[in-house]
N, C-alpha and C positions, 0 to 999 in steps of 0.2 A: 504493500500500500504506500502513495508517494503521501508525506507531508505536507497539508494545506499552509503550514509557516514557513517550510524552507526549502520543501521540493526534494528531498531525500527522499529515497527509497526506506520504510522500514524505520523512521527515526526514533529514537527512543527519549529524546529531550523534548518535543511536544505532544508526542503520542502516546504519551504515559499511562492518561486517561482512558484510552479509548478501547473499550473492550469490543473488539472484532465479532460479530454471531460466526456461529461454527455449528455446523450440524451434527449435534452431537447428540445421541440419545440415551446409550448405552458404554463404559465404560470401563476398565478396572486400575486403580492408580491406585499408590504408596500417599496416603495421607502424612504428613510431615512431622508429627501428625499435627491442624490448626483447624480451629473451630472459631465461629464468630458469630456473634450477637449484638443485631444492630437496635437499634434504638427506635427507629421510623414505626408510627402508629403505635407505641409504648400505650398500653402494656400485651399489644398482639403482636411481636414482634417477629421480623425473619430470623432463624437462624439453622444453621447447618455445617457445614465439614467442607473443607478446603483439599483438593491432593490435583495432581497431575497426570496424564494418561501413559504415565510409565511407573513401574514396579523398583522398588529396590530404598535407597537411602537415598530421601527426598529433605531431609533437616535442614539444610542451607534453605531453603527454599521459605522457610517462613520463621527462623530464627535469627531473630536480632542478636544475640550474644554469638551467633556464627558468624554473622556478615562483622561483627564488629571484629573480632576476633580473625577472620580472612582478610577484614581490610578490602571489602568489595566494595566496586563502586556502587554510583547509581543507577549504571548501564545495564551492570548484574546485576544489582538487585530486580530491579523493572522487569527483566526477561526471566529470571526464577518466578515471578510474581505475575508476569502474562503465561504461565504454563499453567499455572491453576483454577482450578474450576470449583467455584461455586454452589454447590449442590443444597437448596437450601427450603427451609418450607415455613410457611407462618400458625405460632403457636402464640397462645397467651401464656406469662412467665411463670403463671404457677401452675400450667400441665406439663409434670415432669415425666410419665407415665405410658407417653406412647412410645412406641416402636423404633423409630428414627430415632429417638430423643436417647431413649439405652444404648442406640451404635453411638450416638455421638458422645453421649458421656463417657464410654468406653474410650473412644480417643481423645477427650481431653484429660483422662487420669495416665494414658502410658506416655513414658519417656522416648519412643522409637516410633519412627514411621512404620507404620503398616498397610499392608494391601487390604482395600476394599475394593466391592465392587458397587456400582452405581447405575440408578435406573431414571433416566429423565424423565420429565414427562412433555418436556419441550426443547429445542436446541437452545445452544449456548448463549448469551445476548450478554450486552454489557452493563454491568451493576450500577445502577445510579444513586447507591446510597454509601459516598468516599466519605471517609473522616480521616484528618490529618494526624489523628493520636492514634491510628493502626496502619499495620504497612496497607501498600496498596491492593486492593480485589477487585480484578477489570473484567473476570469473565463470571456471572449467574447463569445459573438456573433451575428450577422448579424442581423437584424432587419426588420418584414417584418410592422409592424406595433406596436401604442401602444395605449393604451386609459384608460383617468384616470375613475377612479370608484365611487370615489367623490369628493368635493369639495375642492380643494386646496386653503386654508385660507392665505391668505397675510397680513400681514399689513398696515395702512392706510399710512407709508412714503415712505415703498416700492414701491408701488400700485403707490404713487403719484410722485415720481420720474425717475420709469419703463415709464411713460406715459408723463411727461414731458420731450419732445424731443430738447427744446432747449437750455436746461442746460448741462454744460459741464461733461462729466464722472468725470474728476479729484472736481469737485466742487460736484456733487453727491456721489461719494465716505467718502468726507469729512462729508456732510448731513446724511449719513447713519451713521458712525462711531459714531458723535456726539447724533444719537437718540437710541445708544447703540444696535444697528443692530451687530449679531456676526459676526467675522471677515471673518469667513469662509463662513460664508452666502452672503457677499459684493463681495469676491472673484468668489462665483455662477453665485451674476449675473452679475458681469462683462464678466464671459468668457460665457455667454449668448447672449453677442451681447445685454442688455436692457438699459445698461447705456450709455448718452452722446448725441450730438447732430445726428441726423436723417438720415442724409448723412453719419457716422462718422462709425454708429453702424454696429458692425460685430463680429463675433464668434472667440474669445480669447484663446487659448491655456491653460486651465489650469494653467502649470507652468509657465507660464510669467502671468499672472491676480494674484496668488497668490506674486508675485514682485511687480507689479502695484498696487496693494490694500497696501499692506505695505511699500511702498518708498512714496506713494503719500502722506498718512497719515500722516508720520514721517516727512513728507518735511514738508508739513504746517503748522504743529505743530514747527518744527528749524527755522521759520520766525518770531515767537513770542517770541521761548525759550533763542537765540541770541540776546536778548536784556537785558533778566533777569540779575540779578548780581550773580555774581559765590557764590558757595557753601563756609564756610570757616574751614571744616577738610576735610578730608581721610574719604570715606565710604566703606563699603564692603557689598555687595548683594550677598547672595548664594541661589542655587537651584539646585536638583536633581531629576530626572525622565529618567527610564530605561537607567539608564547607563551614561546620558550626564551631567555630570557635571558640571555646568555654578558656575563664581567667574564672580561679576562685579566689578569692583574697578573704583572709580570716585574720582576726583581730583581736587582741587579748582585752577581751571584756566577756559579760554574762551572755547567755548567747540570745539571738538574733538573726534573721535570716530574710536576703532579700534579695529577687532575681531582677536583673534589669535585661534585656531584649533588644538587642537595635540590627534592621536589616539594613542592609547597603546593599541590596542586588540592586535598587532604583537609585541610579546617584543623585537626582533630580528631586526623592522626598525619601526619608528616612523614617520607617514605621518603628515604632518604639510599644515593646509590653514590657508591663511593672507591675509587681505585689512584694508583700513584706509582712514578717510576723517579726513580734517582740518575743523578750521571755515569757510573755502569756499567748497563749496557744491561738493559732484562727480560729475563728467564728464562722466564717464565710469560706466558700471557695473560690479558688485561686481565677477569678472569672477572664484576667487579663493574661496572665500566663499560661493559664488554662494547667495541661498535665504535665507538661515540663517541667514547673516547678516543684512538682511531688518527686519527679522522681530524680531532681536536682539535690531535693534535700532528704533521700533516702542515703544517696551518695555520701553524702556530709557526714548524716547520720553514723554510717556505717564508718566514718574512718574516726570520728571523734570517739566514738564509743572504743574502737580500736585501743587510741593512743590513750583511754581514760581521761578525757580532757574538755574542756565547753571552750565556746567562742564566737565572736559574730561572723559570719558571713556576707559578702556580699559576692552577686553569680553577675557574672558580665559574659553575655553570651551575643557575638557579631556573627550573623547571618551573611553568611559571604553568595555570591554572586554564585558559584559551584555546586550552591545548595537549591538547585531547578525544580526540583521533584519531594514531597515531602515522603519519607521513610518508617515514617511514624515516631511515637515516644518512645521506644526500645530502644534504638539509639542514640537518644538524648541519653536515656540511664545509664548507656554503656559506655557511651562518652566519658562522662561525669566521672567514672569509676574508673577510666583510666585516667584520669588526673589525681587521683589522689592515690594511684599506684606509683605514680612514678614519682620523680625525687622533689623536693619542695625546695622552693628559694626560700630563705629566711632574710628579716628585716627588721634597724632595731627603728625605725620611723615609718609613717605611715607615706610620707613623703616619697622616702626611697623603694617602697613596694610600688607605689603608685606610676612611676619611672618607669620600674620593669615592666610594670605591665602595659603602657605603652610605648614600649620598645617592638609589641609583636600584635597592636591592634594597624585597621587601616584608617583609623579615625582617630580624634583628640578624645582623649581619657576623661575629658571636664564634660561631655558627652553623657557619659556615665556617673562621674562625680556632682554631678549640677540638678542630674535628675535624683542622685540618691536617697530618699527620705531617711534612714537609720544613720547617714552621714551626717542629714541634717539637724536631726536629732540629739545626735553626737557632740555638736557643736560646743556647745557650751560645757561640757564635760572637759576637764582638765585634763584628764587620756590623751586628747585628739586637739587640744584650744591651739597648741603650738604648729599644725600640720593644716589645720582649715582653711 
């Protein structure tokens, strides 16, 4: 197919969108394994099972923690993500009970792609319901049936938590996270309806379970890390993956947390998203940053509780020009998480953090600093009076 922007055969930079119909009725593919749960007409939502029309290890194909971890581009990822099909049917969230809804919870509790097989009930057409906090799904359709081919392998805390009905979801979440369960796999089965008390369980939206899994996490983890004693320099965390450039700067005070946002793909205007929590906890959800921020500050979360230590935060993340195509929030978190793997600049002024970190932006840092509210807040504090 030639591209109506640029005239290429097959372009993967505008045509990211566009899910191709393919007559497809009957099939058998390796689910990766991914399952999704959209939102549209909440609470009779679509949902169904994700795989492609080949057999074998399809994991790259819908895991963020792989592509992060490969280091694939956009290009791959896009063309893993046009090979999958859709297969989907509309339920209301609390009939967990039919048919379909058992294959598909089976593949959202194993850890391995598995062969199913798949009965359309109409060819393949293109999914119009995208959300930029999941990767991309460009081929639907209607599901007349599905049936797995072999045995879907669970793990023994999965397995023992999916079945224990009267543990709470937010205290099973926590269970999971703790026996190194991947993140994206926790987020499965919550919008599975498998986690929580019995009465409770019901089929999740996708994009709100990927918030759920990462605000929950992070909260439990700020109940411990709010006690620790604060850090005593300037640190500076970086990381880069297709295009998002993450700068974490942390601050020796009680902690604090607040993501600022600015794209430069338009040199002509600059869209800017902002939120922020103090040491008392949000109220609200993060309506401007939306899910990047949760899972910005699960990251945090995760490395403060590490080092046993609190501190403030602030997330400076430049949307570069590179980043065409959105890949979803898995990526953000994978991001996030290699900056604070890797080795950290230390700094005894706020001053001289501030330096480095525009040493490796494409814009002036007072960008960032000018919008900061917990900077401005800061202000008056004798910490920061000499640095403002």
């Amino acid at each position: 197919m030639i591209c109506k922007t640029c005239g290429e055969e097959d372009c993967d930079k505008h045509n990211f969108f566009v899910g191709r119909p393919v007559k497809i009725q009957n099939f058998s593919g390796s689910t990766p394994p991914e399952i999704f749960v959209g939102k549209w007409n909440y609470p009779n939502v679509y949902t169904g099972i994700l795989a492609p029309q080949e057999i074998g290890d399809t994991t790259i194909m819908s895991s963020p923690e792989e592509w992060h971890k490969n280091d694939l581009s956009i290009s791959q990822i896009t063309k893993y993500r046009n090979q999958l099909i859709y297969g989907r049917t509309q339920s209301n969230i609390k009939k967990l009970e039919t048919r379909f809804l058992g294959v598909m919870k089976e593949v959202a509790m194993t850890y391995k792609s598995v062969a199913t097989e798949f009965h359309l009930k109409k060819p393949v057409t293109a999914n119009k319901e995208q959300d930029d906090r999941s990767p991309l799904i460009q081929k639907a359709a209607e599901i007349e049936k599905a049936n797995l081919q072999e045995n879907a392998p669970v793990k023994p805390k999965v397995d023992y938590l999916v079945n224990d009905k009267e543990t709470k979801s937010a205290t099973a979440i926590q269970e999971l996270h703790k026996s190194n369960t991947e993140t994206s796999t926790i987020i499965k089965i919550l919008s599975a309806g498998l986690l929580g008390l019995k009465k409770n369980r019901k089929l999740v939206p996708t994009r709100w379970s990927i918030t759920a899994v990462d605000d929950t996490i992070s909260k439990n983890k700020l109940e411990r890390i709010k006690q620790y004693q604060e850090i005593s320099e300037y640190l500076v965390f970086t990381a880069e993956y297709l295009g998002n450039h993450y700068e974490f700067l942390l601050i020796p005070d009680s902690f604090s947390f607040e993501v600022i946002e600015i794209s430069i793909k338009n040199p002509f205007s600059q869209a800017v998203w902002q939120d922020y929590e103090t040491i008392f906890s949000r109220k609200k959800y993060a309506e401007s940053v939306t899910g990047a921020y949760y899972a910005n500050r699960l990251a945090l979360t995760e490395y403060l509780e590490s080092i046993k230590r609190q501190a403030t935060c602030i997330v400076m993340r430049e949307i570069r020009p590179q980043y065409y195509a959105p890949c979803g929030v898995g990526i953000l978190r994978e991001t996030s998480r290699e900056a604070f793997k890797n080795k950290s600049r230390s700094f005894n002024t706020l001053d001289e953090a501030l330096k480095d970190i525009q040493s490796r932006l494409k814009q002036p840092i007072s960008n960032y600093t000018n919008k900061s509210i917990i900077l401005k807040m800061k202000k008056t504090q004798s910490k920061l009076s000499s640095f403002i």
